[in-house]
C-alpha positions as CSV (number, residue, x, y, z in Angstrom):
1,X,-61.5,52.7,-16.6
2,X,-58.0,53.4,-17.8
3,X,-55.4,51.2,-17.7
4,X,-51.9,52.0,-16.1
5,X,-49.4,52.0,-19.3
6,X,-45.6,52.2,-17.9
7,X,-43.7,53.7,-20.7
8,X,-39.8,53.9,-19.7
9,X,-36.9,53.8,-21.2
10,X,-34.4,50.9,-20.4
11,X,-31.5,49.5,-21.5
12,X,-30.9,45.8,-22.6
13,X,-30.0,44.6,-19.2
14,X,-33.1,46.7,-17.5
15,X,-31.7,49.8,-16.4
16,X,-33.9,53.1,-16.4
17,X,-30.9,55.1,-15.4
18,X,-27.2,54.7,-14.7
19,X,-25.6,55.2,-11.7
20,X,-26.2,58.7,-10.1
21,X,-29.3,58.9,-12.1
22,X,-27.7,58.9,-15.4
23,X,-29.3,59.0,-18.3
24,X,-26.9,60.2,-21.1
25,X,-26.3,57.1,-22.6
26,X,-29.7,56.7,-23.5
27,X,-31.2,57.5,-26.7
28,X,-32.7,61.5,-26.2
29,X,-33.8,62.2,-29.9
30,X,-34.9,60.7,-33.2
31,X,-37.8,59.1,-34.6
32,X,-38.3,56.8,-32.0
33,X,-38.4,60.1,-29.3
34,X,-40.3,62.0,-31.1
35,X,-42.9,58.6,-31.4
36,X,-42.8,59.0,-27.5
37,X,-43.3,62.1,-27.0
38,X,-46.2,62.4,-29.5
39,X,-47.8,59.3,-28.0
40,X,-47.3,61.2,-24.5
41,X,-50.3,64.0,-25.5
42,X,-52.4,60.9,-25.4
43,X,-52.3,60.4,-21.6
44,X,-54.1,63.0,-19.4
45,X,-53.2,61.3,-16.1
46,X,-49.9,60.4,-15.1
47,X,-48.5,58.7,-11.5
48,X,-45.2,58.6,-10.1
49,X,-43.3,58.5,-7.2
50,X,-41.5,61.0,-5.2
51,X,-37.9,60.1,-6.9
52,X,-39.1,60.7,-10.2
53,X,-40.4,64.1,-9.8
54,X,-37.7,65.5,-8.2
55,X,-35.4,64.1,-10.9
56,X,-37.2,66.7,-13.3
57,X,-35.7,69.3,-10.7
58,X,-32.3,68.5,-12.7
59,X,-33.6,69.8,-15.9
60,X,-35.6,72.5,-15.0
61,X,-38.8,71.5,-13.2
62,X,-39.8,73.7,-10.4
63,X,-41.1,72.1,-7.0
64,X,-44.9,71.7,-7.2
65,X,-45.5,72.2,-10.6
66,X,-46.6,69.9,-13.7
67,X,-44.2,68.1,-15.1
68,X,-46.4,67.3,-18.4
69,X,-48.9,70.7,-19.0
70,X,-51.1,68.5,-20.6
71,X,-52.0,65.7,-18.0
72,X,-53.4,65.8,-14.1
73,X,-50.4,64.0,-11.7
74,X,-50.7,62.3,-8.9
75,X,-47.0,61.9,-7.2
76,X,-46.8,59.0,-4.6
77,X,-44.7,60.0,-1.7
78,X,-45.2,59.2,2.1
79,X,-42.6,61.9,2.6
80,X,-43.1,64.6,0.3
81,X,-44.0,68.2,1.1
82,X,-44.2,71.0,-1.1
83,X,-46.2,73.7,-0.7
84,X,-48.2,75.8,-3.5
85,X,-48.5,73.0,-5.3
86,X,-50.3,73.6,-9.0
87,X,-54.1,73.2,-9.5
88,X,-52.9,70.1,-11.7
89,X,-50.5,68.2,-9.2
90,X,-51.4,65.9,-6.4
91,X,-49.4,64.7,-3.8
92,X,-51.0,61.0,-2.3
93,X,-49.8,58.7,0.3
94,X,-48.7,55.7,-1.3
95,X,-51.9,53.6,-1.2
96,X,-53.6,50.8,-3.5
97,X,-57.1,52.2,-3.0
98,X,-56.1,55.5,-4.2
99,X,-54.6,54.2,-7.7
100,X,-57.3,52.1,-7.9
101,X,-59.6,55.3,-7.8
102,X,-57.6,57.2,-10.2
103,X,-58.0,54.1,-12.8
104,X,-61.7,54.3,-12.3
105,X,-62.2,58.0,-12.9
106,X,-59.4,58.1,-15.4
107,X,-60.7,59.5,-19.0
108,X,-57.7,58.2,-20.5
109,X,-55.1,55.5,-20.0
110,X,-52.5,56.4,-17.3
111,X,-49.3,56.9,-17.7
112,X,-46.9,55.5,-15.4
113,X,-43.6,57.8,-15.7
114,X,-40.4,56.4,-14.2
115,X,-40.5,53.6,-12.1
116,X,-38.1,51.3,-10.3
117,X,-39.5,51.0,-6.6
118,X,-42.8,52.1,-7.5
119,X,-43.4,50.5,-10.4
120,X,-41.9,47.6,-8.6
121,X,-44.7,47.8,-5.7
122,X,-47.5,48.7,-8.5
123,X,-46.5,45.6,-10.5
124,X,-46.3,43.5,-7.3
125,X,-50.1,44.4,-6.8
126,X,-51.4,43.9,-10.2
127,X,-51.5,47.7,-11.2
128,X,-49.9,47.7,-14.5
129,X,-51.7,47.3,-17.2
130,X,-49.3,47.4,-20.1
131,X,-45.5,47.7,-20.6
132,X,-44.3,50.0,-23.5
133,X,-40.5,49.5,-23.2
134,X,-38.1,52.1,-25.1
135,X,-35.5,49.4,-25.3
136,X,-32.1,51.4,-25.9
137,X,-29.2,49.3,-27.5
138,X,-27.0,49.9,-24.8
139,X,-25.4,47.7,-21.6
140,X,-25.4,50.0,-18.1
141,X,-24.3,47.2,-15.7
142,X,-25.7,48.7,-12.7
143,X,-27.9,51.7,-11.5
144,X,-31.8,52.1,-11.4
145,X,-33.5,48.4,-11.9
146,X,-36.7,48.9,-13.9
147,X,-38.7,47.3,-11.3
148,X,-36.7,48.1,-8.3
149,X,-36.0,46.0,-5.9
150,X,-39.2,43.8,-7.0
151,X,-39.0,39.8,-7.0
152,X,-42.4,39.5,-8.6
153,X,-43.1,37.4,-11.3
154,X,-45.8,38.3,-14.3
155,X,-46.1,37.4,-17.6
156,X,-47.0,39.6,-21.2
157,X,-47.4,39.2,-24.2
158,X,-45.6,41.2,-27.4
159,X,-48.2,42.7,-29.0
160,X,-46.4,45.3,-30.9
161,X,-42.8,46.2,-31.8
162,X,-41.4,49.2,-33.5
163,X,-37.8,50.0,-34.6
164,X,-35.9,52.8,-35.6
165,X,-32.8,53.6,-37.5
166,X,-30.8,54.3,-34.6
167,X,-31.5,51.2,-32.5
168,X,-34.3,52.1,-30.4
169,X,-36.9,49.5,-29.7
170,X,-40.6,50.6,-28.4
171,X,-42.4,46.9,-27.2
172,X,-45.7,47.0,-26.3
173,X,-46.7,44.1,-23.4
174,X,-50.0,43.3,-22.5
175,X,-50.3,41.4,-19.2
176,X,-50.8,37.9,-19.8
177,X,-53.4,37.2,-17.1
């Protein structure tokens, strides 16, 4: 069974964007990227919700296709409808029984891409696994909370931490159970 790994980037007061979405601020290349983007090819599942997906329609993502070639997604959305829809992407009714089935048949951890409300309502029902923070060295003071709206509390545990040059922070958190 794979376990549900939400990698984000956030900034030191838990913002996964600015406001409007804003992500420029953040850290987009160096080692600590390119450490990110090669541990991504490891994943061949990946969940998110509806606001996350059509943020990749900003930079070039086209409705109903893969956002990462590599990996099978499964976009959470009570709302959403696009039609021809690749072989590769899923479009699910937000539902505990269904990311509960995608863990069990998952070949690979899955990686949880984006977040705030639904990594908020994942987290509130025990669905992450493991937090792997990009932790940017920068205040936002207000925008996308890296939990959402979520109130819930959960412990972890550093189990590793990596630095770079510029700043850049990955932690890796296991749930403390």
């Amino acid at each position: 069974m794979g376990k549900i790994i939400y990698y984000v980037a956030s900034s030191l007061d838990g913002f996964i964007a600015g406001k409007n979405d804003d992500i420029s601020q953040f850290i987009l290349q160096g080692n600590g990227v390119e450490k990110y983007q090669e541990d991504l090819k490891e994943f061949k599942t990946v969940i998110m919700g509806r606001r996350t997906y059509e943020f990749g329609f900003q930079y070039g993502l086209e409705a109903g296709q893969p956002a990462y070639p590599n990996m099978e997604h499964y976009i959470f959305s009570d709302s959403m409808e696009i039609e021809n829809l690749a072989e590769s992407v899923h479009i699910e009714k937000k539902s505990i029984e269904k990311v509960k089935e995608i863990k069990a048949n998952a070949k690979t951890d899955i990686y949880l891409c984006g977040g705030g409300e639904f990594a908020g309502w994942l987290l509130e029902n025990g669905l992450i696994d493991k937090l792997k923070l990009k932790l940017n060295p920068i205040i936002l003071g207000e925008g996308i909370r890296i939990f959402g709206n979520s109130k819930c509390f959960a412990k972890w545990n550093l189990i590793e931490n990596e630095s770079f040059n510029d700043g850049l922070q990955i932690l890796t958190y296991e749930r403390n159970e």
